[in-house]
C-alpha positions in Angstrom: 23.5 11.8 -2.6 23.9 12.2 1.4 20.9 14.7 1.8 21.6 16.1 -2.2 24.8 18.7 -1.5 26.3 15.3 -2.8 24.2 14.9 -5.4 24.2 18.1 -7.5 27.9 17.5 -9.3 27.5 14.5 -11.0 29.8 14.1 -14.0 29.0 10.5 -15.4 26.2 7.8 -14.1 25.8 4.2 -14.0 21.8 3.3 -14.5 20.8 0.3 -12.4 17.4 -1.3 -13.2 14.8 -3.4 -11.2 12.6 -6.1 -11.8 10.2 -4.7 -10.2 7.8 -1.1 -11.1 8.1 1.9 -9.1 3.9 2.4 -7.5 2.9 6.0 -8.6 0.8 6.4 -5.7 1.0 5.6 -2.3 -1.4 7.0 0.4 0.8 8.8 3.3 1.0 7.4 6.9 4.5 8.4 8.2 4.5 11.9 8.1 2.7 14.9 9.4 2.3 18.7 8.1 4.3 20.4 10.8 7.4 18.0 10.6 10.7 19.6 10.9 14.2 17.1 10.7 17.3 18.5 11.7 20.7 16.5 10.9 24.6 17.9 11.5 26.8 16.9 8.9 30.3 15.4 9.9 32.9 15.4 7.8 36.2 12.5 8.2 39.5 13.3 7.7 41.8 10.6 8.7 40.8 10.0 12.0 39.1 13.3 13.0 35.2 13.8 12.7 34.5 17.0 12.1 31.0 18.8 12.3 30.6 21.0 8.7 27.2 22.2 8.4 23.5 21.6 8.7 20.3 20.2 6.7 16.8 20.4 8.0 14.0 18.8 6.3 10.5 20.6 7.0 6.9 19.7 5.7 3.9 22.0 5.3 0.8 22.2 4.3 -0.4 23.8 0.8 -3.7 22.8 0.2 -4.5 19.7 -1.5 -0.6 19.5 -1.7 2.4 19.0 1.0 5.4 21.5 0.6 8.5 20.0 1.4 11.3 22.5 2.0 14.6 21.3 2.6 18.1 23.7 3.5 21.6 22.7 4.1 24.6 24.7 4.6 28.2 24.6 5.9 28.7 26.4 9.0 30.3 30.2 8.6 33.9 28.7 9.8 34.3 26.2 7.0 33.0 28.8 4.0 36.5 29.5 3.2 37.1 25.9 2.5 34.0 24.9 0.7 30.5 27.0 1.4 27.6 25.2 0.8 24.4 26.7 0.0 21.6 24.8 -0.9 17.6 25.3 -1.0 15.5 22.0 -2.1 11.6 22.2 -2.2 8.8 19.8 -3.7 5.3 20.3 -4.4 3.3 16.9 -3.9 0.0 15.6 -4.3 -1.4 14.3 -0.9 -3.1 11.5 -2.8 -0.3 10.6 -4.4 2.7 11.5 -3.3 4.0 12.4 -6.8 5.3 15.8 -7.3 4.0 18.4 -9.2 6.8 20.8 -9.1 10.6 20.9 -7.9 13.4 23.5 -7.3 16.8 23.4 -6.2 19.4 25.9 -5.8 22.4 24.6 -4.9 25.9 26.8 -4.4 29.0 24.2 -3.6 32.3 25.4 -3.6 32.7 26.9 -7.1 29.4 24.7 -8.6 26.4 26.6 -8.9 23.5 25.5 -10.1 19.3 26.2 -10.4 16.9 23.8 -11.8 13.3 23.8 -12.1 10.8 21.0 -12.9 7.8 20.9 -13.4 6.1 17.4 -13.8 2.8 15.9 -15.9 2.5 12.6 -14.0 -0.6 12.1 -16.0 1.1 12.7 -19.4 4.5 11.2 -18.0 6.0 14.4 -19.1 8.6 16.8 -17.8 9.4 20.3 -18.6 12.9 21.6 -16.8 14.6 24.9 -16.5 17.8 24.3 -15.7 21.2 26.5 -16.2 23.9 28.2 -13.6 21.6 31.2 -12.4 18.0 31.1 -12.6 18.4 34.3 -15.0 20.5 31.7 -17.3 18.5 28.8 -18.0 17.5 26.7 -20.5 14.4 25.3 -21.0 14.5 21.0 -21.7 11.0 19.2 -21.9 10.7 15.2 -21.8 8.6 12.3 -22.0 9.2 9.9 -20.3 7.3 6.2 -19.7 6.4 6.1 -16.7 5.8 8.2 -13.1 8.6 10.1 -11.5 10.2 11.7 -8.7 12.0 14.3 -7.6 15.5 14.2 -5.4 13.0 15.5 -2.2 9.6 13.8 -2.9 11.5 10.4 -3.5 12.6 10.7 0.7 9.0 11.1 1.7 7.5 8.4 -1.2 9.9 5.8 0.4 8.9 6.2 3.8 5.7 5.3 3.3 7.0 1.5 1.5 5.8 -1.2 3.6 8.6 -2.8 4.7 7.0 -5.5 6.6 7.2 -8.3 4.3 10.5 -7.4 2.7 13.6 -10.0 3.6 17.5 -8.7 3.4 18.5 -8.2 -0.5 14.8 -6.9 -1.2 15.3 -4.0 -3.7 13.3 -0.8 -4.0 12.8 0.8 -6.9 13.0 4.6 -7.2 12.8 6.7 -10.4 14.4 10.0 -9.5 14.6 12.7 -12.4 16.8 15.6 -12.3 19.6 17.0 -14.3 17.8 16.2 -17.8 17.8 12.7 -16.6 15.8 10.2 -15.3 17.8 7.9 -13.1 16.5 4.1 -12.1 17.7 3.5 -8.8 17.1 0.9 -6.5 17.1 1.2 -2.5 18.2 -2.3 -1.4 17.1 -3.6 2.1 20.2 -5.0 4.3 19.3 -5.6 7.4 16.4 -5.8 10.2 16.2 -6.2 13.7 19.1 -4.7 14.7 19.6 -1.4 17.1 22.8 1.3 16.1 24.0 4.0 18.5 22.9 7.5 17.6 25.4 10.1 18.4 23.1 12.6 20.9 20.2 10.3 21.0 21.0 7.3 21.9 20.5 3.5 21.0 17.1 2.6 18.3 16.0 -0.1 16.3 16.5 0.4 13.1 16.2 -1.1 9.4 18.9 -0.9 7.1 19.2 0.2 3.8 21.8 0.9 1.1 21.0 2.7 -2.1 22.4 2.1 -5.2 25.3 5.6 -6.1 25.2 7.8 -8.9 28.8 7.9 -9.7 30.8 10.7 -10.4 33.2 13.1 -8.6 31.5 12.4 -5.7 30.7 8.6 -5.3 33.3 6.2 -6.7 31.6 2.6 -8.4 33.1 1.1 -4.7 31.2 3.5 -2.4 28.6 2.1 -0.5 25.8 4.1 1.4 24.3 2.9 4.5 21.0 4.5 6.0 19.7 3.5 8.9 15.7 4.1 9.1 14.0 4.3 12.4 12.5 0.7 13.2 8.6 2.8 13.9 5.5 4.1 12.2 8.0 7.6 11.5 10.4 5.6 8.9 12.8 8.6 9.7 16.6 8.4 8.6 18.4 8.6 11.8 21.8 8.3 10.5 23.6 7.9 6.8 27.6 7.1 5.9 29.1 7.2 3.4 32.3 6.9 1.7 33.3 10.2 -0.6 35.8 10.4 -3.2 37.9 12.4 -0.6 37.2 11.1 3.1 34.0 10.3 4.6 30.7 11.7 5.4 28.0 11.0 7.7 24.7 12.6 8.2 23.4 12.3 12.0 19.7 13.4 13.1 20.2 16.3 15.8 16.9 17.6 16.5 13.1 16.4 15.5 9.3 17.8 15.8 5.9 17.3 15.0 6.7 13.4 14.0 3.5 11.6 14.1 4.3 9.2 15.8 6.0 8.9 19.2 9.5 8.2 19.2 11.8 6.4 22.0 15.2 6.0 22.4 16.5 3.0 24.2 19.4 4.3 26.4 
């Protein structure tokens, strides 16, 4: 997934395990209610880069729960080639972290697809509505045997993982569950201590990261995904590529607000 419009049309997956357990709670220190992360969405064709569309990531406040709301879209140009549509949002415990309910509807190209889950972390249980339209679902429930995530909450979760101690080839563990799946993934820590130019922004430390692919029609078992997470209290993704099974794509933060913590760009 490069910000989930990748992830929705998965045909086949490869499940990758850890040796380590996934924490099912984690108390939140990187992010404030308020947050909003813009990032444009290039596109590669042979040697051209070509700016396609939007996603913004926004976090609110609900209570005893965050709201995270996330939209990405194609710009109006591109539509006739391939219009993306998609709307992403996560109910969390601020406690926990762990979600209590997800949604996604996601219109790419001809795939359309809405999907509703509601999680028991308690009772490691799931109940999904999932079908083309949300007036033509089906209802799945499982149990499952241990805490999960959602394809939204699992970004937030992650950025609150100490990283201090972790040396290169240090895997992550993530259970992500969607589609009438849980998938064990693994984020695995590259590299440290090094600074990348970002296209707008200028030059950061950063951390690197590359998760292990659901593949499908989208990733090939050769892609690899490199994100690059602010070297700061924010742990914010300020840049992802990623080889597609057509081209290559690259998500690039454009804009940012409310971040909790300051953030500086070394020119």
């Amino acid at each position: 997934m490069i910000f989930f419009s990748l992830s929705a049309n998965v045909l086949t997956a490869q499940h990758y395990s850890s040796d380590k357990e996934m924490p099912c709670t984690i108390e939140n220190e990187n992010f404030l209610a308020g947050e909003k992360l813009t990032y444009t969405i290039y596109y590669n064709w042979g040697y051209l880069w070509i700016a396609a569309g939007t996603v913004t990531f926004e976090v609110k406040a609900a209570g005893d729960q965050y709201h995270y709301v996330c939209h990405g879209r194609t710009y109006d140009r591109y539509d006739r080639y391939f219009k993306v549509r998609d709307y992403f949002e996560s109910k969390v415990d601020t406690s926990s972290l762990l979600p209590t309910h997800f949604k996604r509807e996601v219109e790419e190209g001809k795939y359309v697809r809405f999907d509703s889950i509601s999680f028991y972390q308690d009772e490691y249980m799931v109940k999904e509505y999932i079908g083309r339209t949300r007036n033509k679902v089906e209802e799945r429930n499982f149990t499952l045997e241990h805490c999960s995530h959602d394809l939204l909450s699992i970004v937030y979760f992650l950025r609150n993982i100490d990283t201090s101690l972790l040396t290169p080839g240090d895997q992550l563990p993530m259970d992500v569950f969607f589609d009438k799946e849980l998938f064990n993934l693994n984020l695995i820590y590259e590299e440290y201590d090094k600074k990348k130019k970002i296209k707008e922004l200028g030059t950061y430390p950063v951390k690197v990261f590359q998760p292990t692919l659901v593949t499908g029609n989208v990733f090939t078992e050769e892609a690899v995904m490199n994100i690059y997470i602010s070297d700061d209290g924010n742990n914010i993704p300020l840049l992802i590529e990623s080889p597609v099974s057509v081209g290559s794509v690259k998500a690039v933060l454009s804009s940012y607000e409310g971040l909790k913590y300051p953030f500086e760009v070394n020119e």
